[in-house]
Backbone as CSV, one residue per row, in Angstrom:
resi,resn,N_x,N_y,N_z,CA_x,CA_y,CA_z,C_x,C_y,C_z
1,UNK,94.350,72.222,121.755,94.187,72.804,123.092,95.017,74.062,123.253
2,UNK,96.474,73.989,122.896,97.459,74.881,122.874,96.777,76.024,122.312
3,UNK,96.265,76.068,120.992,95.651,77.082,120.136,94.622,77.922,120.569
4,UNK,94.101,77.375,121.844,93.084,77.767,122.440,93.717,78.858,123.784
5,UNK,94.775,78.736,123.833,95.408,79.239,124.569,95.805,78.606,125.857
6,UNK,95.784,77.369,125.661,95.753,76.038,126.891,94.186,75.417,127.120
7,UNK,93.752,75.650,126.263,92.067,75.591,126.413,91.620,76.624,127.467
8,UNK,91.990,78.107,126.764,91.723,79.377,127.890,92.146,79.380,128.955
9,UNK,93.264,78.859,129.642,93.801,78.921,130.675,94.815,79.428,130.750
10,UNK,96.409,79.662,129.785,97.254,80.052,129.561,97.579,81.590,129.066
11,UNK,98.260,82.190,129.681,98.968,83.479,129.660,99.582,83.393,128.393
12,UNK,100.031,84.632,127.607,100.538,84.959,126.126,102.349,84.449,126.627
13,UNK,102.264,84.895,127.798,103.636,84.644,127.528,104.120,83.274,128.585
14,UNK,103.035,82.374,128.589,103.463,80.771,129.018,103.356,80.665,127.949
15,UNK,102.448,80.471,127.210,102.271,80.118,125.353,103.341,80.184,124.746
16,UNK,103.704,81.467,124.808,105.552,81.917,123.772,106.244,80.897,124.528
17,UNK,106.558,81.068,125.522,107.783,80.376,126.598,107.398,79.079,126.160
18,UNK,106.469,78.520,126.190,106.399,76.967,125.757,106.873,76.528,124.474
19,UNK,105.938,77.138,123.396,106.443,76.981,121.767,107.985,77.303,121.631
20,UNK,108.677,78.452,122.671,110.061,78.362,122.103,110.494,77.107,122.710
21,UNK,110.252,76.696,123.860,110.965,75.690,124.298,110.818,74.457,123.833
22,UNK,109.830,74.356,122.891,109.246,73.011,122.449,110.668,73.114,120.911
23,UNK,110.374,74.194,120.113,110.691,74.134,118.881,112.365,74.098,119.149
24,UNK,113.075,74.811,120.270,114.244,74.341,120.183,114.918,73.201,120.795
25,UNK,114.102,72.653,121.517,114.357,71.352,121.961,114.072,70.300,120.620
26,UNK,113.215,70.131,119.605,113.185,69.734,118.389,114.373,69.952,117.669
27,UNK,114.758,70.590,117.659,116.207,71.026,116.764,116.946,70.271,117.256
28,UNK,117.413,70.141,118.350,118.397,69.253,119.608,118.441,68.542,119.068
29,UNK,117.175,67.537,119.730,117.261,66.185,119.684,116.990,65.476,118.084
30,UNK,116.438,66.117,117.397,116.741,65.640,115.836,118.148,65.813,115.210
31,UNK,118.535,66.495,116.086,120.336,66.252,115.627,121.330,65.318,116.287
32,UNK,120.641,65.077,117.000,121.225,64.042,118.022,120.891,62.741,117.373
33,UNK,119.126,62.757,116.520,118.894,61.733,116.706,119.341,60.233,116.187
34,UNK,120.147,60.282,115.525,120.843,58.909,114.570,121.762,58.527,116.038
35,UNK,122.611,59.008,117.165,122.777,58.313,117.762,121.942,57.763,118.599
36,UNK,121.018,58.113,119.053,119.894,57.219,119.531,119.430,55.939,118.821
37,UNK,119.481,56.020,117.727,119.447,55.090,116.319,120.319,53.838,116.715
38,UNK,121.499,54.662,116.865,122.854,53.632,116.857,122.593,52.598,118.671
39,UNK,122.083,53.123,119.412,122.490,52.689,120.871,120.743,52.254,121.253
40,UNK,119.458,52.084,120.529,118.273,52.142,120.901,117.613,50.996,119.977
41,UNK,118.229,51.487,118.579,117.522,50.739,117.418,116.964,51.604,117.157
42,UNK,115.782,51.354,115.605,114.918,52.272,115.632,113.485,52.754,116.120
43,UNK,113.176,51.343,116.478,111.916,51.150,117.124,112.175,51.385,118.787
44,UNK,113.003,51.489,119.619,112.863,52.053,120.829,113.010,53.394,120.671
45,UNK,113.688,53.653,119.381,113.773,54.826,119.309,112.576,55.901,119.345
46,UNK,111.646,55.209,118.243,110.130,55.288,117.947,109.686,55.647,118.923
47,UNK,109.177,54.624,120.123,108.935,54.546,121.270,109.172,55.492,122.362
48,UNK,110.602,55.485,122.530,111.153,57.125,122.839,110.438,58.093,123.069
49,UNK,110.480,58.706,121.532,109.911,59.422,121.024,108.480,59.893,121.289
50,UNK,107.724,58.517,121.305,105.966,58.691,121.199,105.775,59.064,122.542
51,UNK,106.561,58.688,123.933,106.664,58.866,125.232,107.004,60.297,125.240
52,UNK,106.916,61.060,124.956,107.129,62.449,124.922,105.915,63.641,124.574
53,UNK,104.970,62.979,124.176,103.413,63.390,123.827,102.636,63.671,125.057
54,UNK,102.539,62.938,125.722,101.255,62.718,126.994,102.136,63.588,128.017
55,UNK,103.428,63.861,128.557,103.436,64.844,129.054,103.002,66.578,129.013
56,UNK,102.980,66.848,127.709,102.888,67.673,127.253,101.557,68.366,127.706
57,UNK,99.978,67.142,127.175,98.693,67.219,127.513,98.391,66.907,129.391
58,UNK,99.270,66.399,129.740,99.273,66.557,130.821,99.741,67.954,131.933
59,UNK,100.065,68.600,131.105,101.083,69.688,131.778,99.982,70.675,131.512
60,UNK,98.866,70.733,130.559,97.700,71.683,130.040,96.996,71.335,130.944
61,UNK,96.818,70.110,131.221,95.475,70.052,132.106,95.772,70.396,134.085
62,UNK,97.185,69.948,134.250,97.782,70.776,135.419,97.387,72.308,135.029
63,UNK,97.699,72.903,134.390,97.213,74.358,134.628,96.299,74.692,134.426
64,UNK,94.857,73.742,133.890,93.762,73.760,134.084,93.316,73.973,135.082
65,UNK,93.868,72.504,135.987,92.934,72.210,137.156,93.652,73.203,138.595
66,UNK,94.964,73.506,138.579,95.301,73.967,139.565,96.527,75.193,139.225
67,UNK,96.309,75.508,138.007,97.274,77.390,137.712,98.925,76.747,137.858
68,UNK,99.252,75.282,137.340,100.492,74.928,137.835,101.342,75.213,136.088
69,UNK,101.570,76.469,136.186,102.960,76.833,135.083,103.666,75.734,134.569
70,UNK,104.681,75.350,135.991,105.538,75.045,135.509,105.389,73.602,135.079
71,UNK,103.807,72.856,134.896,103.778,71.945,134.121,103.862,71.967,133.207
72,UNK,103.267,73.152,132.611,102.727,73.601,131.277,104.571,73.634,130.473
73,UNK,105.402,73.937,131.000,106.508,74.261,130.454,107.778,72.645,130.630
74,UNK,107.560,71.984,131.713,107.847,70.353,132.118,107.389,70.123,130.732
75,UNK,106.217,69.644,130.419,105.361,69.125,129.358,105.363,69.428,127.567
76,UNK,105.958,71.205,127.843,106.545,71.123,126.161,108.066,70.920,126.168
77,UNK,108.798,70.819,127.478,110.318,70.189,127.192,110.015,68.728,126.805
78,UNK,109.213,68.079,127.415,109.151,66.625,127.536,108.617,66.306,125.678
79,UNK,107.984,67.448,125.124,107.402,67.450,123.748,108.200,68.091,122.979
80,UNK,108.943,68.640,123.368,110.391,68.661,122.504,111.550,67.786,122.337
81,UNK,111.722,67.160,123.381,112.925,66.132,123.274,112.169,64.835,122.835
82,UNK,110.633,64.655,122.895,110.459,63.332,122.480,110.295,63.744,121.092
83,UNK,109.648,64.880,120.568,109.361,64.975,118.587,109.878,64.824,118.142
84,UNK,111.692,65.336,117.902,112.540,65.132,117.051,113.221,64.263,116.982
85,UNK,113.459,63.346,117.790,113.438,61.941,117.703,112.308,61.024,116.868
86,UNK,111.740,61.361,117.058,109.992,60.444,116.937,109.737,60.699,115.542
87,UNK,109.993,62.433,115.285,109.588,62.665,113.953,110.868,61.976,112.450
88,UNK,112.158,61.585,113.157,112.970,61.349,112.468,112.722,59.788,112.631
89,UNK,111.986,59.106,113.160,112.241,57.471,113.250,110.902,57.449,112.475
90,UNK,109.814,58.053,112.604,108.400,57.701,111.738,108.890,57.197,110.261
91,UNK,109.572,58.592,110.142,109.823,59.018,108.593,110.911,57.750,108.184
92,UNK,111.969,57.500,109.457,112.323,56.198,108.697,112.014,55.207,108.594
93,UNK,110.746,54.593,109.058,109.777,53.785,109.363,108.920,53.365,107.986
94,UNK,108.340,54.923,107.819,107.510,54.793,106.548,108.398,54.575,104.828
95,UNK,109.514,55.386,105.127,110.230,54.829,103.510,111.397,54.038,103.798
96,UNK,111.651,53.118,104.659,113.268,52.473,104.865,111.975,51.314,104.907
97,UNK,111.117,50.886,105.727,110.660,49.595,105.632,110.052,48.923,104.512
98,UNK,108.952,49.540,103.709,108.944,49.410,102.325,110.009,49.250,101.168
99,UNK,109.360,48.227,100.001,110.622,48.571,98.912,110.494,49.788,97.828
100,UNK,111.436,49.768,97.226,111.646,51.167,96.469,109.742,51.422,95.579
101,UNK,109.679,50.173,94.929,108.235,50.323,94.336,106.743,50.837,95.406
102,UNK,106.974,50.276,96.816,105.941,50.398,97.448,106.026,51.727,98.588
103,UNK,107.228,52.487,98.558,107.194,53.616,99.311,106.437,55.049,98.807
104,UNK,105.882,54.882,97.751,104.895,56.134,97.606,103.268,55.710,98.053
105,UNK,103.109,54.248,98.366,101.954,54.073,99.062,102.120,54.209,100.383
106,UNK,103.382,53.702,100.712,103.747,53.854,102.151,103.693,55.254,102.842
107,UNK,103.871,56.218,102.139,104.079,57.575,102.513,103.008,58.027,102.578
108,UNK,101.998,57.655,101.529,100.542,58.113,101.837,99.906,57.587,102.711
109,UNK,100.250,56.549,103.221,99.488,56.448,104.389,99.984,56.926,105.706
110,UNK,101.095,56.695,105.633,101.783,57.582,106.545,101.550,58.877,106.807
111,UNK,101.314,59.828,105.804,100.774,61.279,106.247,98.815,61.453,106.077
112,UNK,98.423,60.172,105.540,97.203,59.707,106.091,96.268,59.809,107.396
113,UNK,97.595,58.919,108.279,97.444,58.787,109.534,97.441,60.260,110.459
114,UNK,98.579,60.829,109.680,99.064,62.053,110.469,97.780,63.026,110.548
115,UNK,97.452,63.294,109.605,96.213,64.168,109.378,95.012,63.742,109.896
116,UNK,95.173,62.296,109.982,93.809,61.805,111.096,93.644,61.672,112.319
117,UNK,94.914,62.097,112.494,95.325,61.886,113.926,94.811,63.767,114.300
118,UNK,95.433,64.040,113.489,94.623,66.026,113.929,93.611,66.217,113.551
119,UNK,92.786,65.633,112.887,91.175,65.373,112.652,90.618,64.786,113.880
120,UNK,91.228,63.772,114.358,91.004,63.599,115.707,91.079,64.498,117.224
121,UNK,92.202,64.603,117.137,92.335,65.701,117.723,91.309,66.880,118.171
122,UNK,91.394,67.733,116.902,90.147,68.651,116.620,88.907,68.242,116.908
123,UNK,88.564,67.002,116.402,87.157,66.297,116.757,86.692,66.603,118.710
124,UNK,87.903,66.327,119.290,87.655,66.184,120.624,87.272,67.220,121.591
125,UNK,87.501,68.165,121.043,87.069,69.566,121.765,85.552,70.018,122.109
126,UNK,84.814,70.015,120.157,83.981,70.121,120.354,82.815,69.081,120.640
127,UNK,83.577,67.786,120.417,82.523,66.613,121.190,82.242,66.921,122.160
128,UNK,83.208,66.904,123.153,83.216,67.108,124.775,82.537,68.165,125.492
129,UNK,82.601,69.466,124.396,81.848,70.634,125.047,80.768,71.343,123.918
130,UNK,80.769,70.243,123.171,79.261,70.851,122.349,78.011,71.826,123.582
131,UNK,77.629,70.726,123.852,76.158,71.263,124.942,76.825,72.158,125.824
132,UNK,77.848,72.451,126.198,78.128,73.790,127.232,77.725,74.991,126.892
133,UNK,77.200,75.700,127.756,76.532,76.940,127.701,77.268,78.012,127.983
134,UNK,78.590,77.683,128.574,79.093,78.996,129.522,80.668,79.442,128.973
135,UNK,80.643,80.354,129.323,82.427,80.956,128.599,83.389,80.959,129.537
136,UNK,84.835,80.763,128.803,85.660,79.931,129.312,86.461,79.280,129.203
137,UNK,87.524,78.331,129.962,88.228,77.302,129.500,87.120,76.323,129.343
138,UNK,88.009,75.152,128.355,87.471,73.944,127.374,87.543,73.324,129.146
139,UNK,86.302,72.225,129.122,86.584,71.175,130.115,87.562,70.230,130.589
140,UNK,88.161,70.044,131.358,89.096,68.800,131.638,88.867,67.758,131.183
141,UNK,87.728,67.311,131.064,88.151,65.797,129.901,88.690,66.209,128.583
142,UNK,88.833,66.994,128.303,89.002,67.333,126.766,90.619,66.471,126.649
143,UNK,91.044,67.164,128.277,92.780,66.963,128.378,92.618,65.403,128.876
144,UNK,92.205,65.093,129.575,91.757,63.280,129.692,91.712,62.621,128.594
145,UNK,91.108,62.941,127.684,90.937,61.892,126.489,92.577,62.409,125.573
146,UNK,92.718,63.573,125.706,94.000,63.724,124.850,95.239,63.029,125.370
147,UNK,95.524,63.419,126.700,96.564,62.379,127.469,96.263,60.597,127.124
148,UNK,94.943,60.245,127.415,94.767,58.928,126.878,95.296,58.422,125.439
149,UNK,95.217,58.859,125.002,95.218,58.761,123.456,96.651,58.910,123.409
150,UNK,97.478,59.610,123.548,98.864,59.991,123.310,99.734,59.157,124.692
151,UNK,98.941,58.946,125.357,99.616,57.665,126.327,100.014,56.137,125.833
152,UNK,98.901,56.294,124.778,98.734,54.492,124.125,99.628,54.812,123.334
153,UNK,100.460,55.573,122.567,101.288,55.545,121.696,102.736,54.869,121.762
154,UNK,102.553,55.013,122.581,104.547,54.257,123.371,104.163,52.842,122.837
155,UNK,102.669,52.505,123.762,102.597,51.015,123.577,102.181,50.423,122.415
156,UNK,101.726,51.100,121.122,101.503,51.009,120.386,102.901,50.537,119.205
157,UNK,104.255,51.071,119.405,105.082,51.362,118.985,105.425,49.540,119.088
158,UNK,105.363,49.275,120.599,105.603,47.596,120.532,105.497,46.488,119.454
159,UNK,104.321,46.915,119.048,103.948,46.002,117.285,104.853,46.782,116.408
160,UNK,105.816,47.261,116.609,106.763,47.469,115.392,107.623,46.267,115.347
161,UNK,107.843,45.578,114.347,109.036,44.867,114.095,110.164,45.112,114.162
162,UNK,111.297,44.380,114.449,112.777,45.061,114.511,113.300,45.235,113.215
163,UNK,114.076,45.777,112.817,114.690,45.996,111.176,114.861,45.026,110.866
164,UNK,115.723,43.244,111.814,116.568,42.410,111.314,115.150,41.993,110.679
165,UNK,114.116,41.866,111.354,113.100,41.059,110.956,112.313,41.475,109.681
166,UNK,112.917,42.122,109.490,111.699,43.038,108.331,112.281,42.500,106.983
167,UNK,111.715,41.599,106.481,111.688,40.993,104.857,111.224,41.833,103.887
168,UNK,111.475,42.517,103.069,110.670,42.832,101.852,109.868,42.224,100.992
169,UNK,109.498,42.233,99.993,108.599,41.086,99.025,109.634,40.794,97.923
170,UNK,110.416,41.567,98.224,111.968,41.596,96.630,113.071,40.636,97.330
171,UNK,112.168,40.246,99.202,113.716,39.519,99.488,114.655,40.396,99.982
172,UNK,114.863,41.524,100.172,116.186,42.115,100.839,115.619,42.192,102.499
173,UNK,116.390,42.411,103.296,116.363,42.185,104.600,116.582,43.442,104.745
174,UNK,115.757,44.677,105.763,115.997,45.794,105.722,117.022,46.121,107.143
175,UNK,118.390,46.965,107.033,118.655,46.139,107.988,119.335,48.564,108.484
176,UNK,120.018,48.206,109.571,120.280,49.621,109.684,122.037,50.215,109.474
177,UNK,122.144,51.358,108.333,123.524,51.574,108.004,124.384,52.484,109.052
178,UNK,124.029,52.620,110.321,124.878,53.025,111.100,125.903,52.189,111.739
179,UNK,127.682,52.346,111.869,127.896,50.809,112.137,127.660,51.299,113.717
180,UNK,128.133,50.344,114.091,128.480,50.624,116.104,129.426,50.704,116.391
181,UNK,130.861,50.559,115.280,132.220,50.660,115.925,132.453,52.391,115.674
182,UNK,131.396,52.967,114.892,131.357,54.905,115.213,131.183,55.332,116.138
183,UNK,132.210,56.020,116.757,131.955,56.905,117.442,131.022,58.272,117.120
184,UNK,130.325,58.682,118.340,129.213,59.446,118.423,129.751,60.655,117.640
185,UNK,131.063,61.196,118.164,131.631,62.308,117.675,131.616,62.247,116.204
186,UNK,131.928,61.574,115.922,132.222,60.998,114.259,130.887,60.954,113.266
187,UNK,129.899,60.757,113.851,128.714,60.818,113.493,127.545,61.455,113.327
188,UNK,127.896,62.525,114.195,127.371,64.010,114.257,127.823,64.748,113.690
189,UNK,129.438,64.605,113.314,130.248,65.376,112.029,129.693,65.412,111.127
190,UNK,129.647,63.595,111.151,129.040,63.091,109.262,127.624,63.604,108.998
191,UNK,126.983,64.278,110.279,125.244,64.863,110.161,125.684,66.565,110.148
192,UNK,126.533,66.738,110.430,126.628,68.344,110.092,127.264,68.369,109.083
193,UNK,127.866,67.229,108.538,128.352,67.708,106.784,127.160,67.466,106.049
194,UNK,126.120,66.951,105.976,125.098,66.481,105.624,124.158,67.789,105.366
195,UNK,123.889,68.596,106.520,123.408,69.826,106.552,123.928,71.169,105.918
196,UNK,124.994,71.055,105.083,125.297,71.794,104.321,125.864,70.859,103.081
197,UNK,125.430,69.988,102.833,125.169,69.706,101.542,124.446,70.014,100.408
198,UNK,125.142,70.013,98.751,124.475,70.911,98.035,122.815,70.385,97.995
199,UNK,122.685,69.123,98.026,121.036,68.514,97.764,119.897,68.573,99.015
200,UNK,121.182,69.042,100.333,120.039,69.435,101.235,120.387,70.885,101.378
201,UNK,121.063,71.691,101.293,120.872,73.094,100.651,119.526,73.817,99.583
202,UNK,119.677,72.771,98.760,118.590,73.251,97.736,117.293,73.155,97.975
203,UNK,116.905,72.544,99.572,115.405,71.874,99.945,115.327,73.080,101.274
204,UNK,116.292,73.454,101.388,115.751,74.539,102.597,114.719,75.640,102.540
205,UNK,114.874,75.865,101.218,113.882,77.071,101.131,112.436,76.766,101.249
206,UNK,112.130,75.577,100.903,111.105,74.934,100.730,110.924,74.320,102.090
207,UNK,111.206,73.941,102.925,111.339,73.356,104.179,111.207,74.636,105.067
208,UNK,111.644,75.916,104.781,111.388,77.131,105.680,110.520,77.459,104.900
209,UNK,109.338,77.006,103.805,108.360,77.950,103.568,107.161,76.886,104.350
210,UNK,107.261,75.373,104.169,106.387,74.829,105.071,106.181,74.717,106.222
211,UNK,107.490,75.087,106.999,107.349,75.209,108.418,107.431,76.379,108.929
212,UNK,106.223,77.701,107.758,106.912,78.522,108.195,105.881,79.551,109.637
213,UNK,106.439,80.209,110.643,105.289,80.428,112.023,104.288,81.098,111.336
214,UNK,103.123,80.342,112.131,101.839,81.070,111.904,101.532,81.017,113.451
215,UNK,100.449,82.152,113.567,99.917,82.895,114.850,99.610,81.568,115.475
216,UNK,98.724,80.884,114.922,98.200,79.172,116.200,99.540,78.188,115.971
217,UNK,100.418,78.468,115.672,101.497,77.520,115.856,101.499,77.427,117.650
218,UNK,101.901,75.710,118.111,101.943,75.752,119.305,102.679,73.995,119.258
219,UNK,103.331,73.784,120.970,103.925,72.646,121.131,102.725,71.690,120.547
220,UNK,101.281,71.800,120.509,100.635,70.464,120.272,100.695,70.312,118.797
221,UNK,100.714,71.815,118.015,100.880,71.183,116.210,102.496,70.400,116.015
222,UNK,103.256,71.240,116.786,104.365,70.934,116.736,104.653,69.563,117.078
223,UNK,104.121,68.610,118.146,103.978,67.138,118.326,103.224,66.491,117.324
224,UNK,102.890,67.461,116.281,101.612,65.786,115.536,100.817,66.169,115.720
């Protein structure tokens, strides 16, 4: 929708103003996010997280239906502070719950999903406005079915198991290495020494060539 320019409704510079506010609110809260970890678990964390989507599509279709900005900009804060959370609990979801042998299936399905989920996505545009004749913004259901869809995600998160519960097939109990007698301060240290480490040093370049801006970059690629 974003790519579309809000589905033709959005100004060049609500668009900019949104994507910056989306992408540095991502930075934030993915640095934050292991204490959320520590005080949430990882699955509320999850949850969190997925609750941060449907504002976003909601804030497009406010400036659809009635020229309201400052949804449009509500909606990529709300899609910034929920991604980088969300995007850091998936990822520990897909290789911490599996065992060492079964996390390269795990991962493929995991970015499986991801890509079907923007196959989906994409799908919905031109379902909805195939037969339209006229030029323009995309229709409001387009943003109806997208809010729907990214609404069920919170509740979806519910069928996650808790870590204690999670058995492997090898028998280990997957359980979480943050203790709780850390303090927050202490733990954000131990994540900014982390970030200049030599083995995550050596992945940056590669990490700034995949994420690197292209012209349709927008808060909705940026959510998933």
């Amino acid at each position: 929708m974003n790519s579309l320019g809000g589905g033709g409704e959005q100004s060049p510079w609500l668009v900019n103003a949104a994507n910056a506010l989306t992408c540095c609110l991502v930075v934030l809260t993915c640095g934050f996010a292991s204490v959320f970890v520590k005080y949430l678990a990882i699955k509320w964390t999850l949850i969190l997280g997925a609750a941060g989507y449907a504002p976003f599509a909601a804030g497009l279709y406010c400036n659809n239906r009635s020229q309201s900005r400052w949804a449009v900009l509500f909606g990529a804060a709300c899609c910034g502070l929920g991604a980088g959370i969300f995007w850091m609990a998936e990822a520990a979801v897909a290789l911490s719950y599996p065992g060492p042998h079964n996390q390269g299936r795990s991962l493929g399905l995991w970015l499986s999903f991801r890509v079907a989920g923007q196959i989906l996505g994409d799908a919905i545009n031109p379902g909805l406005n195939a037969k339209r004749n006229e030029q323009g913004a995309v229709s409001y259901t387009v943003y109806l079915a997208s809010i729907a869809i990214q609404a069920a995600a919170p509740f979806a998160g519910l069928l996650l198991s808790p870590l204690g519960k999670v058995q492997r097939t090898d028998g280990v109990v997957v359980s979480c290495s943050i203790p709780k007698e850390q303090r927050v301060l202490q733990e954000l240290s131990d994540n900014g020494r982390r970030f200049f480490s030599k083995k995550y040093l050596l992945v940056v370049s590669l990490i700034a060539q995949s994420y690197s801006p292209k012209p349709s970059s927008s808060p909705m690629q940026a959510c998933g």
